[in-house]
C-alpha positions as CSV (number, residue, x, y, z in Angstrom):
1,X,0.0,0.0,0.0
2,X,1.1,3.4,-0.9
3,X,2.3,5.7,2.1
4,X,0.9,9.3,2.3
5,X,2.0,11.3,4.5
6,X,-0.8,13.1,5.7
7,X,1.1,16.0,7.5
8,X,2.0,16.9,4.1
9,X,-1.2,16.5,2.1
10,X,-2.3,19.5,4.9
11,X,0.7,21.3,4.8
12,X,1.0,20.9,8.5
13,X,3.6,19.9,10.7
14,X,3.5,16.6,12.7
15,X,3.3,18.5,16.2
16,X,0.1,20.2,14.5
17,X,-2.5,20.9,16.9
18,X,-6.7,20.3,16.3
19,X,-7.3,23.3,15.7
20,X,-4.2,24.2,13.1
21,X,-5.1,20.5,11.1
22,X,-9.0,22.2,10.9
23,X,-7.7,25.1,9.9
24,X,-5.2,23.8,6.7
25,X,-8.3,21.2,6.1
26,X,-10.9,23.9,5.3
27,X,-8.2,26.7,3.5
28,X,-7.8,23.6,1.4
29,X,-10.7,21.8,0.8
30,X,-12.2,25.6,-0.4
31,X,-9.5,26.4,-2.9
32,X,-9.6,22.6,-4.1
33,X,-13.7,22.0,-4.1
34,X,-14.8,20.2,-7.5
35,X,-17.2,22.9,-7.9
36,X,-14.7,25.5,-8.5
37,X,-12.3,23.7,-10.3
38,X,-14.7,22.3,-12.8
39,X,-12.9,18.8,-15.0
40,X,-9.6,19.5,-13.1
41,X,-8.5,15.9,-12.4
42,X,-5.4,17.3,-10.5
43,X,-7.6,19.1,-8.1
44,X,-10.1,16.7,-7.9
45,X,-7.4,14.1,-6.9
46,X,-5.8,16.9,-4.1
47,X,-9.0,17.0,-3.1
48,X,-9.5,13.5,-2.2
49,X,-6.1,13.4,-0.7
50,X,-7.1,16.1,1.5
51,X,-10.4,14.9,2.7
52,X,-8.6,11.3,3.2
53,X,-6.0,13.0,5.4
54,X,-8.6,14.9,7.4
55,X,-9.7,12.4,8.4
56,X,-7.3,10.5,9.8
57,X,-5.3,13.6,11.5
58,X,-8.8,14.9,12.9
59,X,-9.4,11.6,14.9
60,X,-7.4,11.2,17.8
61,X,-7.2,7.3,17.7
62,X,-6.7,7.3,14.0
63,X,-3.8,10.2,14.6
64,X,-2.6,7.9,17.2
65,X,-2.1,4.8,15.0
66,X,-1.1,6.3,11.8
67,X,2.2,8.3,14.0
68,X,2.5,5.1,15.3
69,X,2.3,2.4,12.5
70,X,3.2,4.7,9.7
71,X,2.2,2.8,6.4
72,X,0.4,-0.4,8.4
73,X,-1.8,2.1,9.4
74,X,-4.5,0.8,7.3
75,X,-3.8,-2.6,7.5
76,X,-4.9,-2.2,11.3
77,X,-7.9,-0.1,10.5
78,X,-9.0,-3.1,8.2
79,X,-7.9,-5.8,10.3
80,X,-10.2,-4.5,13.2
81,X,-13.3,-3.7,11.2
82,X,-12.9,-7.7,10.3
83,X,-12.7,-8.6,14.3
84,X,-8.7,-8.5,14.4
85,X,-6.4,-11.5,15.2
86,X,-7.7,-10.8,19.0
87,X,-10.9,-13.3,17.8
88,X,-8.0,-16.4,18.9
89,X,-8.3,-17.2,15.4
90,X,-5.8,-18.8,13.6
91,X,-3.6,-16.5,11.0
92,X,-1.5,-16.1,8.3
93,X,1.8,-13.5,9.7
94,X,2.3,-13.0,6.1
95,X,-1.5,-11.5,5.9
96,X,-0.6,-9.2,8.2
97,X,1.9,-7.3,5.6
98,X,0.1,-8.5,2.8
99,X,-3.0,-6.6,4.0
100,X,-5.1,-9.6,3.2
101,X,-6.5,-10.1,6.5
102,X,-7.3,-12.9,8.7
103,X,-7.9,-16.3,6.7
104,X,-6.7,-14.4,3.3
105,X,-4.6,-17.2,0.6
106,X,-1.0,-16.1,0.6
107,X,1.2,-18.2,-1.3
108,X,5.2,-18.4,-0.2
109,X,8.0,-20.7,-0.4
110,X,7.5,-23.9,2.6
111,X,3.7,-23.5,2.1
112,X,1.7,-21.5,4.5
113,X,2.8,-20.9,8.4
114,X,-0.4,-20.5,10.1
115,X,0.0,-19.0,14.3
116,X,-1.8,-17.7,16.7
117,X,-1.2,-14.8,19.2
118,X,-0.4,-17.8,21.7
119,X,2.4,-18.8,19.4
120,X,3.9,-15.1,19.2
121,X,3.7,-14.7,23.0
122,X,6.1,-17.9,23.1
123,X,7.9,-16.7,20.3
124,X,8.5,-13.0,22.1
125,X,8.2,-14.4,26.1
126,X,11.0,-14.2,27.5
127,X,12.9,-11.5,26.1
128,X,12.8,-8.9,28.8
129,X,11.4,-5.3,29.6
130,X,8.0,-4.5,30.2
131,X,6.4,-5.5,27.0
132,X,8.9,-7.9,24.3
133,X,6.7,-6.5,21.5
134,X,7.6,-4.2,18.8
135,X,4.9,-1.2,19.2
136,X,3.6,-2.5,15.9
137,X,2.7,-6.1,17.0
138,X,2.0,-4.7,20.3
139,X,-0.6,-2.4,18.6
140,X,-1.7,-5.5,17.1
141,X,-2.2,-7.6,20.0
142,X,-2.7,-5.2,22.6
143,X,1.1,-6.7,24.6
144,X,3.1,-9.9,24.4
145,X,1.1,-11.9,27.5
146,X,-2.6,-13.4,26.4
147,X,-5.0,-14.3,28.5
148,X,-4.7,-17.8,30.0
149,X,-7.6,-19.2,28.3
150,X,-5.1,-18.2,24.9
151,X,-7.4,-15.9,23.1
152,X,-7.1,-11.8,23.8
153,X,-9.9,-9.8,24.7
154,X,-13.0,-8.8,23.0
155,X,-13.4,-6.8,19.9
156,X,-14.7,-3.5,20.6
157,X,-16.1,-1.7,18.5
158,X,-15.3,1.8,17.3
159,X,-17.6,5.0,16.4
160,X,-17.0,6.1,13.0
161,X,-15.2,9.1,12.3
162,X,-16.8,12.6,11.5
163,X,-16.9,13.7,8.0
164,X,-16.5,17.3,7.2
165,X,-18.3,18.6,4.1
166,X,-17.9,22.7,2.8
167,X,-21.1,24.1,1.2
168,X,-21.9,27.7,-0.1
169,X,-25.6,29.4,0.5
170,X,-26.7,32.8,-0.8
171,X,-27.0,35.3,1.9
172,X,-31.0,35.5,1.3
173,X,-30.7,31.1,2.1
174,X,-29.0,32.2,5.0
175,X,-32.2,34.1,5.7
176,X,-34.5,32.0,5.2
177,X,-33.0,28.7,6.0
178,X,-32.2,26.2,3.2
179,X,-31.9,22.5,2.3
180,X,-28.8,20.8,0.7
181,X,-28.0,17.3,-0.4
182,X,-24.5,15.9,-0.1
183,X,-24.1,12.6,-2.1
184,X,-21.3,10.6,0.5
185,X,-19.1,7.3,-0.2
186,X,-16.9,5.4,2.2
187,X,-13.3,3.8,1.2
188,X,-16.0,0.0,1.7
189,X,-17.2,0.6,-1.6
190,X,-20.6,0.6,-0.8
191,X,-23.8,2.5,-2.9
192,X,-23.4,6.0,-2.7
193,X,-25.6,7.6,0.2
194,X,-27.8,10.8,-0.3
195,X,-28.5,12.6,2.7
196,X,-30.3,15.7,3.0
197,X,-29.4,18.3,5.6
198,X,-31.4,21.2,6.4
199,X,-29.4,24.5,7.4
200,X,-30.9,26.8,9.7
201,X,-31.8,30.5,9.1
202,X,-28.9,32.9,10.2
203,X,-26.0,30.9,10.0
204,X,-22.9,32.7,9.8
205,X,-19.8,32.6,7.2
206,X,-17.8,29.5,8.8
207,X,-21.0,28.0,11.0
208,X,-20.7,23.9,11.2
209,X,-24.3,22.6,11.0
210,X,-24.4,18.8,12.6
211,X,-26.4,16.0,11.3
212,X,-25.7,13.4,13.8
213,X,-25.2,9.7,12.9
214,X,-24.0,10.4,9.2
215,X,-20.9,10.4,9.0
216,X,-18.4,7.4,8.8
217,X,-20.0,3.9,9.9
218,X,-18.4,2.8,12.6
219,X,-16.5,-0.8,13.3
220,X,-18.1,-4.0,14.3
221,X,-21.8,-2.1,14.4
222,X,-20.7,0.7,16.4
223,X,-21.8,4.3,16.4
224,X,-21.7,5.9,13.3
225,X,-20.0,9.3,13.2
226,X,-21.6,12.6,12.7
227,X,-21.2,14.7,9.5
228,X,-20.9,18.3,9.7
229,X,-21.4,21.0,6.9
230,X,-19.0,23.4,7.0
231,X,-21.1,26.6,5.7
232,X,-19.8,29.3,3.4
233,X,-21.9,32.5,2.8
234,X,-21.5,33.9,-0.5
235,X,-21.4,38.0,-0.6
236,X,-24.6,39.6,-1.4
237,X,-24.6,42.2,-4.5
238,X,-27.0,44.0,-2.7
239,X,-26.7,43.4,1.3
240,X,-24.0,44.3,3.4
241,X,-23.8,42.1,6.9
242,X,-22.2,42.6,10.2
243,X,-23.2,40.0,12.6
244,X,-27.4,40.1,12.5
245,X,-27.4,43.2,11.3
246,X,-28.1,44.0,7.7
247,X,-27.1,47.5,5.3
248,X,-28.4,48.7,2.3
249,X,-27.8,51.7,0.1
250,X,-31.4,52.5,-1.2
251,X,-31.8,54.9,-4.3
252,X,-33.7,58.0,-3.9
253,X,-35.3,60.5,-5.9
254,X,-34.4,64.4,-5.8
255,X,-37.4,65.0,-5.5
256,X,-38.7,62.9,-2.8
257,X,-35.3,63.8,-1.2
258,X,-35.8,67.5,-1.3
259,X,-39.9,67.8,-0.4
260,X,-40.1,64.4,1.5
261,X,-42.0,61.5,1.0
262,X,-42.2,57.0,0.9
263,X,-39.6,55.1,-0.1
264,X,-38.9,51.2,-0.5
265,X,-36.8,49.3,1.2
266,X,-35.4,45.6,-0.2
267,X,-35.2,42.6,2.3
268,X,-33.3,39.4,2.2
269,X,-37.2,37.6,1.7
270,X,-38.1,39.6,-1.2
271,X,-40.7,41.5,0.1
272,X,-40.1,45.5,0.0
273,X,-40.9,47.5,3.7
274,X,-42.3,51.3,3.0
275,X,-40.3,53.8,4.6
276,X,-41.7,57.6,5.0
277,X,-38.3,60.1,4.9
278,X,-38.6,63.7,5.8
279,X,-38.0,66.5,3.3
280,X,-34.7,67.8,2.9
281,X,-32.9,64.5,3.6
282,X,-29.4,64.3,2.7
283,X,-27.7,61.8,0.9
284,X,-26.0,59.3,3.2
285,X,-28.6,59.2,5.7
286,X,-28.9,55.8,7.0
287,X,-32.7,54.8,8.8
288,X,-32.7,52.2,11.1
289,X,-35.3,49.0,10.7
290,X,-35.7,47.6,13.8
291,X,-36.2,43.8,13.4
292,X,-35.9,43.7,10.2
293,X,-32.0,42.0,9.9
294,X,-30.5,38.6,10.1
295,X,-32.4,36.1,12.4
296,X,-30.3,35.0,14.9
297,X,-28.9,31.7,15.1
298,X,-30.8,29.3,17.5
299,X,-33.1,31.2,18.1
300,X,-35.3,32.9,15.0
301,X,-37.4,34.7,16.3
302,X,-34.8,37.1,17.7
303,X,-33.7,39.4,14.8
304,X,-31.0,42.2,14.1
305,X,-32.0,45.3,11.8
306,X,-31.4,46.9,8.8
307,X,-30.0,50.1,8.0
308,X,-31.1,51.6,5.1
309,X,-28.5,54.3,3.7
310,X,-30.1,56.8,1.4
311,X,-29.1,56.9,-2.2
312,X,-30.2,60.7,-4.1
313,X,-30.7,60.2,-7.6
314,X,-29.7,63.1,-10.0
315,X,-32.1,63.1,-12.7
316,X,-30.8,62.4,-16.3
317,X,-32.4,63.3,-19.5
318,X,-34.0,66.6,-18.2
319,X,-37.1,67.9,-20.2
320,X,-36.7,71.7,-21.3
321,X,-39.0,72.5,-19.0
322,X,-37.3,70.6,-16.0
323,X,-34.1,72.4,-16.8
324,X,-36.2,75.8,-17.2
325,X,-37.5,74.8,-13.7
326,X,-33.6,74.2,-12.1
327,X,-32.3,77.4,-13.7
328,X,-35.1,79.2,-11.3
329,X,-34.6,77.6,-8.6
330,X,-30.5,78.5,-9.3
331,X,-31.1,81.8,-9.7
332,X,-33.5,82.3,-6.3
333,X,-30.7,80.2,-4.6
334,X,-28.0,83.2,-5.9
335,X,-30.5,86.0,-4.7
336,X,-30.7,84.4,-1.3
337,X,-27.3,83.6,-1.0
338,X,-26.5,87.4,-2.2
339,X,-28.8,89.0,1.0
């Protein structure tokens, strides 16, 4: 089996914390997503790699055993999803670095050598220290010395791991709440799962929403892990948003402007809110909509506001009569100014 060394897939050293193996995973997985590297079968295989080393690095036991058992790593994690050697059954030690697994043909000069853990405990007693296993058998076999009845102890079972998955929503899906479904495959080969996810309103750029029991199925029947999207809000053309709070730059009329008058306002649903300014309103004003922002997270019916920011229009293609109009208005605008 091909060694990859995960450290390097992330960019990340091996004394990487949690926290700095999260942060690589998702810089990554962004810039290399299938979705914005359309039919680029370097990315899309960069991509794999990266997912593959998240999530080995991101699971503490799987960390554990791949620093420890460098390329067997995955011999292990297949030999315990088939019960292990721990069963007392009978096996093949050539198996072992053949990755075939317990009871798996391997052919070899002098036929096959078939042992048991019993048979490595002799083999190893005797030898000194506190365990006479290498930490790769010892990983193994959980330590040279069996149990008297000859067989090791039970085969537990291990949750799955979590799997990680980026998505983008619109900031107005982000509003309202929205539905995505993430097509998922495991390294067992097994059909291709659909699973749909719903994402709350007011989730923020870089919120994790959990759908428990979906991720990675877990050995010998165990828990399955939990997949998490990892959430992306794309920038708005039109809304500008700090924390709940929403801005937008609204388009105004001279007119209206000058003498006063009702405006609409744009939300994030669609729907428009009327807005009465006073005259002689500058541009740049902002009014304040109480309410009328981002939903909060967790709790929707709490809500930030939006600022509307005022927008004055100068008027294009003037009528002869509108300019006739503006040159009055200039010239009392001189006279007063003159007094």
């Amino acid at each position: 089996m091909e060694y990859k060394d995960y450290y390097k897939v992330l960019g990340v050293s091996k004394t990487a914390t949690e926290k700095d193996i999260r942060t690589a995973y998702r810089k990554l997985a962004r810039e290399l997503h299938p979705d914005l590297n359309p039919k680029n079968l370097d990315a899309e295989k960069r991509f794999k790699d990266v997912n593959e080393a998240y999530d080995v690095l991101s699971d503490k036991e799987k960390r554990a055993k791949y620093d420890k058992l460098g390329a067997n790593w995955k011999q292990y994690e297949q030999w315990e999803r088939a019960g292990g050697p721990t069963n007392g059954q009978p096996f093949d030690v050539g198996d072992l670095f053949a990755g075939a697994g317990p009871g798996g043909s391997r052919g070899g000069r002098g036929g096959r050598r078939t042992v048991t853990a019993d048979d490595l405990g002799d083999v190893f007693a005797g030898q000194g220290g506190s365990s006479p296993f290498s930490d790769f058998f010892e990983t193994f076999f959980g330590g040279a010395r069996p149990s008297a009845s000859g067989r090791g102890g039970p085969s537990v079972g291990r949750r799955g791991s979590d799997i990680e998955q980026p998505v983008d929503v619109s900031l107005e899906e982000a509003f309202s709440g929205a539905t995505r479904v993430i097509q998922l495959t495991d390294d067992r080969g097994s059909k291709p799962r659909r699973i749909e996810v719903k994402i709350p309103p007011g989730v923020t750029d870089g919120s994790r929403v959990r759908a428990a029991g979906q991720g990675a199925p877990g050995a010998l029947s165990a828990q399955s892990g939990d997949l998490f999207l990892l959430v992306r809000v794309v920038p708005s053309p039109l809304f500008a948003r700090a924390g709940d709070d929403l801005r937008v730059k609204v388009p105004v009329r001279l007119t209206t402007a000058v003498l006063g008058g009702e405006i609409e306002v744009p939300t994030p649903k669609g729907a428009r809110l009327a807005l009465k300014i006073p005259a002689e309103t500058q541009n740049g004003r902002v009014f304040r909509l109480r309410g009328q922002g981002m939903p909060r997270l967790g709790r929707s019916s709490e809500r930030g506001d939006l600022f509307a920011e005022v927008q004055v229009q100068i008027p294009e293609g003037l009528t002869a009569r509108q300019k006739e109009l503006f040159g009055e208005l200039a010239a009392i605008e001189s006279a007063a100014t003159a007094e």
